[in-house]
C-alpha positions in Angstrom: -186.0 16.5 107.5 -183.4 17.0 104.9 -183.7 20.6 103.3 -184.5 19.9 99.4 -181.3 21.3 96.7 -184.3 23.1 95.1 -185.9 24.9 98.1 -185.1 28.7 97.4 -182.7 28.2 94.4 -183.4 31.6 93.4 -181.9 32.8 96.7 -178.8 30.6 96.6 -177.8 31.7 93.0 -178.7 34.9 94.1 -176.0 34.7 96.9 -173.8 32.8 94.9 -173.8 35.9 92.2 -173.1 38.1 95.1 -170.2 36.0 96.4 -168.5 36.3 93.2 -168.7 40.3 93.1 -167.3 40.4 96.6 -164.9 38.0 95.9 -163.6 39.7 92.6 -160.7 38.0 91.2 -159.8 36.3 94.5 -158.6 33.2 93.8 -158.6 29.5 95.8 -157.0 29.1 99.1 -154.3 26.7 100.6 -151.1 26.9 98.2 -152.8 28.2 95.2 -151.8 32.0 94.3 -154.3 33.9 92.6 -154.7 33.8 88.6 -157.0 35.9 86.3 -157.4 36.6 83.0 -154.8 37.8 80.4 -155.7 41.3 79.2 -156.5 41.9 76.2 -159.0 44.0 74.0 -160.7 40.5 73.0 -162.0 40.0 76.6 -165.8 39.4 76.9 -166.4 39.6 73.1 -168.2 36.2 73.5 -170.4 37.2 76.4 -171.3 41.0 74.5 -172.1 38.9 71.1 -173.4 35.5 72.6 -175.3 36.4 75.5 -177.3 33.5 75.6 -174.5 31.0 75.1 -172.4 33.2 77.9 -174.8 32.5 80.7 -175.7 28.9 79.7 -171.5 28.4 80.8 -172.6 30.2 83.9 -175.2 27.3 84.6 -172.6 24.9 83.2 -170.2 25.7 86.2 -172.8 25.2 88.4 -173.6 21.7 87.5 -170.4 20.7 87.8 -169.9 22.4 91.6 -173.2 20.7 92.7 -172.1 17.3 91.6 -169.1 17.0 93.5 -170.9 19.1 96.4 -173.7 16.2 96.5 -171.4 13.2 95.8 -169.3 14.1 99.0 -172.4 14.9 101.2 -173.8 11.7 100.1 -170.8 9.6 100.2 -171.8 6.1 101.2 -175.2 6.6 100.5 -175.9 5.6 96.9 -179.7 5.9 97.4 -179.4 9.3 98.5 -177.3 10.4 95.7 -179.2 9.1 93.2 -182.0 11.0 94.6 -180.1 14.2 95.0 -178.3 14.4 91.9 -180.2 11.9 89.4 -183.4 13.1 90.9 -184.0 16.9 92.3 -180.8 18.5 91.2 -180.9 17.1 87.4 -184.7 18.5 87.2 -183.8 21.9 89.0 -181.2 22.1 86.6 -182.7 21.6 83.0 -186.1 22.2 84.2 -185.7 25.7 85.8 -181.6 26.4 86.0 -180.8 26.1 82.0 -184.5 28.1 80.8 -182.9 31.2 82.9 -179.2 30.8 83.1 -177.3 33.3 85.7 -176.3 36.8 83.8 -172.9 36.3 86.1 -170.1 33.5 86.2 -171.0 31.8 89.9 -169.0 31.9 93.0 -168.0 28.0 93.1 -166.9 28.4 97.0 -170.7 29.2 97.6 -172.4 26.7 95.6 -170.2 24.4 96.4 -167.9 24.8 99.7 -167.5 21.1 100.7 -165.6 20.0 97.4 -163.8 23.3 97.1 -162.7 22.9 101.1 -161.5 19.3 100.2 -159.5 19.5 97.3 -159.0 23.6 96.8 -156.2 22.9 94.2 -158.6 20.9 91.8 -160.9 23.9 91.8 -157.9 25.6 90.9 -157.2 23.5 88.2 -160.6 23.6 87.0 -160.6 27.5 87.3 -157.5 28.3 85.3 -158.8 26.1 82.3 -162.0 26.7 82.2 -160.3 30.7 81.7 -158.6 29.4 78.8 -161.6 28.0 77.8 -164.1 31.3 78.0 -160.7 33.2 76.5 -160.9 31.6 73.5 -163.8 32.1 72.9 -163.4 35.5 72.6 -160.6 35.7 70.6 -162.6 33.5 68.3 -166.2 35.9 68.7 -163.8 39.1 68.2 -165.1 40.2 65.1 -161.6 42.5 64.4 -159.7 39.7 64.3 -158.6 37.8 61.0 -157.2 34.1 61.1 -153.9 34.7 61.6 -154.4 37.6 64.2 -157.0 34.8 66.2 -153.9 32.1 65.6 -151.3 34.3 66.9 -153.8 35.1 70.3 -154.7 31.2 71.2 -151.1 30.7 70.9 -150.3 33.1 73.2 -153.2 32.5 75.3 -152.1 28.6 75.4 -148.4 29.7 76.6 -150.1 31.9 79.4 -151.8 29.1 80.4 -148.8 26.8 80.7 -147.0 29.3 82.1 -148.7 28.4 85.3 -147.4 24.7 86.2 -149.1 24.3 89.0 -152.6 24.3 87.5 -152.0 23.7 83.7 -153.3 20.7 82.3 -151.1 18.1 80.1 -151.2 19.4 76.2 -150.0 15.7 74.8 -153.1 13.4 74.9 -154.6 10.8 77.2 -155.3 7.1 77.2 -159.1 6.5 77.5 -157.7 3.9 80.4 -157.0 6.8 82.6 -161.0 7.4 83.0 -162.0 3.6 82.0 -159.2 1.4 83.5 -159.1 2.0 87.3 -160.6 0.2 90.4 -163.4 3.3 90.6 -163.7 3.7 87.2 -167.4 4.4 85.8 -168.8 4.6 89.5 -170.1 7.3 88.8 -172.1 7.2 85.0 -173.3 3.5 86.6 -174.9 5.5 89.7 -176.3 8.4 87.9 -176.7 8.0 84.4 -178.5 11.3 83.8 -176.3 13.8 85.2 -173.4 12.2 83.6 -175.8 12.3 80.0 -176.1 16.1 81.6 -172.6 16.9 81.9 -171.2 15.2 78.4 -174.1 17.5 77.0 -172.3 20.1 78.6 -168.9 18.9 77.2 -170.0 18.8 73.8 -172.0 22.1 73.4 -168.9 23.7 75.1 -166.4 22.3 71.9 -168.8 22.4 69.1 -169.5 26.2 69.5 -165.7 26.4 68.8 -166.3 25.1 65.0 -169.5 26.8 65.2 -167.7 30.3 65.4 -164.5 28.8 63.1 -166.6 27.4 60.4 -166.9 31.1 58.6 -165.9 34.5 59.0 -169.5 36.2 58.2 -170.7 37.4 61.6 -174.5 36.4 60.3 -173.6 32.8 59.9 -171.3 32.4 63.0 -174.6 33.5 64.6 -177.0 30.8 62.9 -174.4 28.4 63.6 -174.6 29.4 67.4 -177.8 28.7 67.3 -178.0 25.8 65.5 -175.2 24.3 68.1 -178.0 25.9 70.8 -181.0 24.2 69.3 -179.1 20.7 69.3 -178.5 20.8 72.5 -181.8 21.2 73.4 -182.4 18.0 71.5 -180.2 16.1 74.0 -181.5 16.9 76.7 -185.0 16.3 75.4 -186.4 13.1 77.0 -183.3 12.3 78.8 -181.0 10.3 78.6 -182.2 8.9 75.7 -180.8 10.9 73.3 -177.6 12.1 75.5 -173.6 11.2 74.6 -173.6 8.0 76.0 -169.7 8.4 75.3 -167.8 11.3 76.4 -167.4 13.6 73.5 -163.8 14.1 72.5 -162.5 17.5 70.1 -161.2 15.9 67.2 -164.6 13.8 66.3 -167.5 17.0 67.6 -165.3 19.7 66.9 -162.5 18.5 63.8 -161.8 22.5 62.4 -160.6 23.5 66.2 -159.2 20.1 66.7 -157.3 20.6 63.5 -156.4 24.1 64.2 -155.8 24.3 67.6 -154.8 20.8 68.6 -153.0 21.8 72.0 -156.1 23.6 73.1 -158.7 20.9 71.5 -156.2 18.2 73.8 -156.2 20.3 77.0 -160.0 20.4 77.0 -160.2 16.4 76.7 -157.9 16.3 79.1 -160.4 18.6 81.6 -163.6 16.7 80.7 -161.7 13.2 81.3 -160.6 14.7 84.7 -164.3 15.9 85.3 -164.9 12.1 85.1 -162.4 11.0 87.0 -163.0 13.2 89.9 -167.0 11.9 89.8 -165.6 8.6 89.9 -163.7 8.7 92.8 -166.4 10.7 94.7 -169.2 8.2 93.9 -166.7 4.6 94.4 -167.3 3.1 97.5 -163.9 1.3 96.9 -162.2 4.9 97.9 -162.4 5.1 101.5 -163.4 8.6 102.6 -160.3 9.4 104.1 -158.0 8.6 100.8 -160.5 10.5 98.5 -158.2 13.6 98.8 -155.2 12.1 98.0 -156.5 9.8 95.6 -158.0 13.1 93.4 -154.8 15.0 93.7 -153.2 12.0 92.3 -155.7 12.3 89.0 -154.9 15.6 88.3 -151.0 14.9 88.6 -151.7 12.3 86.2 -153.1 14.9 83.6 -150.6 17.2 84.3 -147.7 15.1 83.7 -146.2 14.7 80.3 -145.5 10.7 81.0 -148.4 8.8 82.3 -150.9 7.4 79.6 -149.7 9.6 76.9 -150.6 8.7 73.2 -150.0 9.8 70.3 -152.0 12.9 68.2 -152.7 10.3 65.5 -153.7 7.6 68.0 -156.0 10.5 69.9 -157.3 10.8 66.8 -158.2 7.8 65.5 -159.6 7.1 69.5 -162.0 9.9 69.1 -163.4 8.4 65.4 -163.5 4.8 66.9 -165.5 5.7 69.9 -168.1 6.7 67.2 -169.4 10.9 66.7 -172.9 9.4 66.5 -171.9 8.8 70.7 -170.7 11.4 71.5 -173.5 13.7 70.7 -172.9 14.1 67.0 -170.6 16.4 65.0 -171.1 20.4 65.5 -174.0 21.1 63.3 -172.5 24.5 61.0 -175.4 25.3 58.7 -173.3 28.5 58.1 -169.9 27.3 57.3 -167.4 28.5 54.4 -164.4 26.6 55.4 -162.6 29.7 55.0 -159.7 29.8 57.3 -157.6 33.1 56.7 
């Protein structure tokens, strides 16, 4: 009998936590030196003023890791992984998971060792910008910090970031035929609907909290905004899928103020989620054998990395991101607080 992905899921994020005090800053294995965060006296400003938000990433990173864990254990199976995934893990995770969120980041090795054993320089990837990710955030939750002092930390955050070329996504913008156009393309959403819903909720709760915190510089209303963001999330994931993105939200259509501000950051983070996509959709095809599903993921992320393939223009990204239709993607960030004031 096959052991059920719920069985004693207090125990495995339990060990999980564990494995990522042990492992500290350790980074992945095979080629990929270790990275961590740039210091700075903005670090953990989110997690000490958003607590709530802070651990809902936590779960966030674990959704993701499970997927890809599941998809390759279930590869060829289609029944199975709609089962596992669809099924048990989707209702683990918004059912029990998301209602108490881990107080800790997880340790992605332990939740998911299969897919970080495969292709250890994806999770690298991943790793490094989902750290810009969580890093702006804090330069944007650091109270001390005016406009221009926030600007002048994303930039340099976004240069420490591409400093690494290894692991740094692309900051010009994408083709939507990168995720949409290939043999294996939408394998994955077609096999299970829900926990792609799931993960484009993810997507667009993790950009709109950036206007959220941008859309005024009084502390109060950057927190009702936070919530407000918190409480519409809710409301996707309430009677799934029905009222999920059913198109995978892009920055400059949920989140226009960071788009607008921070357009290499807002285009580096589209750039992630379509390479979340991509990476389902090559696990779940049955067109890529299991032998080429290695090589076939390391070719995505070249693709994203490289400053040739698929690249359009800022105006056509934008434009893409309106046409596709904000009503799709989730809906725009809701900012009940917001002063437009932009120091």
């Amino acid at each position: 009998m096959r052991r059920s992905p719920i069985r004693n899921w207090k125990r495995r994020l339990v060990f999980a936590v564990i494995a990522a005090i042990a492992c500290g800053g350790c980074g992945s294995v095979a080629r990929v030196p270790e990275q961590t965060y740039l210091g700075a006296s903005y670090n953990w400003a989110f997690r000490s003023g958003y607590p709530h938000s802070d651990r809902l990433f936590n779960a966030f990173d674990y959704g993701h890791a499970i997927l890809y864990e599941w998809l390759l254990r279930d590869a060829g199976r289609p029944a199975d992984a709609v089962r596992d995934i669809d099924g048990r893990e989707f209702d683990f995770i918004t059912k029990r998971l998301l209602l108490q969120p881990p107080a800790l980041p997880l340790e992605e090795h332990a939740v998911g060792p299969t897919y970080t054993t495969l292709v250890p320089e994806l999770f690298a990837v991943f790793d490094w910008t989902h750290m810009l990710h969580r890093q702006i955030y804090d330069v944007l939750a650091d109270e001390k910090l005016d406009g221009p002092a926030r600007d002048l930390r994303v930039a340099q955050l976004l240069r420490y970031y591409a400093s690494r070329r290894d692991l740094a996504l692309s900051r010009l913008p994408k083709s939507m035929e990168l995720m949409e156009g290939a043999p294996y393309s939408l394998a994955f959403r077609r096999q299970n609907p829900k926990f792609n819903g799931l993960l484009w909720s993810y997507h667009w709760y993790q950009m709109v909290l950036y206007d959220a915190l941008l859309a005024t510089d009084d502390a109060s209303g950057r927190h009702r905004n936070v919530d407000a963001a918190t409480s519409h999330f809710w409301q996707l994931l309430d009677g799934a899928p029905s009222h999920m993105p059913t198109m995978m939200p892009m920055a400059a259509a949920i989140a226009p103020r960071f788009a607008q501000r921070y357009p290499d950051a807002a285009i580096v983070f589209d750039n992630l989620h379509s390479l979340h996509d991509v990476v389902a959709d090559i696990l779940a095809s049955p067109i890529v054998p299991d032998r080429e599903k290695r090589s076939a993921i390391l070719q995505a992320v070249r693709t994203y990395q490289d400053s040739t393939t698929g690249i359009v223009s800022r105006d056509e990204w934008r434009s893409m991101a309106q046409e596709m239709g904000v009503a799709n993607m989730g809906g725009p960030a809701p900012t009940p607080s917001a002063n437009a004031s932009q120091r």
